[in-house]
C-alpha positions, 0 to 999 in steps of 0.5 A: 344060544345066548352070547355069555353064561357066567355060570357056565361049566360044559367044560368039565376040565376049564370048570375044575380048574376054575374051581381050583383056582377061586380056592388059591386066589379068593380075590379073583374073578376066577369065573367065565369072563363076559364080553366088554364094549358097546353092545352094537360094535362096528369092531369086535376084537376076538382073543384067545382066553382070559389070562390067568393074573389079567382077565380070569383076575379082574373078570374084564377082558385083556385087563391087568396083564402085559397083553392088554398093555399093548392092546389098551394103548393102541385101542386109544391111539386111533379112537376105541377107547377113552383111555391108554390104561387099563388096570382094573374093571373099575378104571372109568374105562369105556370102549368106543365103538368096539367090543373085546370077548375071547374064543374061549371064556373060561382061563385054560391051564397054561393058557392053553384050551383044547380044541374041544374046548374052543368047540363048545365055546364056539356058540358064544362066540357065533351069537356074538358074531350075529349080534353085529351090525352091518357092516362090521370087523372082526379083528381076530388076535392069533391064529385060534381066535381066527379060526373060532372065527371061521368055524362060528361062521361056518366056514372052510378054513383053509378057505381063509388061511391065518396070517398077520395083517391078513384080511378076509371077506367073510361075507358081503358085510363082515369083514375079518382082520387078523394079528398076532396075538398082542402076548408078553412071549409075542412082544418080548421076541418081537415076533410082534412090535407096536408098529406092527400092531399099530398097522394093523389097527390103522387098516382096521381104522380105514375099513371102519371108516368107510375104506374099501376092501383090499 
């Protein structure tokens, strides 16, 4: 399977919505939304999906919302990428050394796919994750980008629990750290604060780096 399709409808729910949305908003991406990065990351950061005035607008990942805010700022504060902001896939933004793709590809409504979705989308994400270099880290951002990770890997889930700031050893190379997901509801509650986000990115920094597992 190949890492994106833009014209990709095996979604018939996501696909009418899709459709829906592109006569609402004509401006928008309103489209699958490829992966953004280098092609051989040493990161790849995993989200949930495209948000609906973010990514599904501008067609970049995490790129025009309150989500990506967080994201882009702590991204450039330990070296991944050239700058703080990200407005639009125009910006002369680059990602250094990292690659930012989502478990499911296509806006869901209410920002919510369903697990049959996150299923048929899992080959995506699989070759994404075959395509990485050894070694490398994923840094999963909530608990259903996590466990996309997990099934595209073909492993057990409760093998590898869900947990902010946990980390797994998915295999002898491939290391899989995870976050709360950087979202306005997350951050507005404080359930997750820059400081947290910004230790999570520095164990994620040391590992890259050449640190050693916990």
């Amino acid at each position: 399977m190949t890492a994106f399709d833009l014209s990709c409808r095996r979604c018939d729910r996501l696909a009418q919505f899709l459709d829906n949305v592109r006569n609402d908003y004509p401006d928008y991406h309103a489209a699958p939304v490829a992966a953004f990065g280098v092609k051989v990351p040493r990161l790849l950061i995993v989200g949930l999906a495209p948000g609906m005035h973010g990514a599904n607008r501008t067609g970049r990942p995490f790129t025009g919302d309150h989500a990506g805010t967080l994201l882009y700022e702590t991204l450039h504060a330990y070296g991944f990428a050239s700058q703080a902001k990200a407005t639009s896939a125009h910006d002369g933004m680059e990602l250094l050394g990292c690659r930012i793709t989502n478990a499911v590809k296509c806006l869901p409504p209410s920002n919510k796919p369903l697990g049959g979705e996150v299923t048929k989308c899992n080959g995506y994400l699989r070759t994404e994750l075959c395509q990485l270099p050894s070694p490398a880290v994923v840094l999963a951002l909530g608990a259903i980008a996590h466990q996309a990770v997990i099934k595209a890997i073909g492993l057990r889930q409760k093998d590898h629990p869900f947990g902010h700031a946990a980390e797994h050893a998915l295999s002898d190379e491939l290391t899989l750290v995870d976050s709360y997901h950087c979202s306005r509801y997350n951050t507005q509650t404080r359930r997750l604060t820059p400081g947290m986000f910004r230790e999570v990115f520095a164990r994620v920094r040391t590992l890259i780096d050449g640190g050693s597992r916990r």
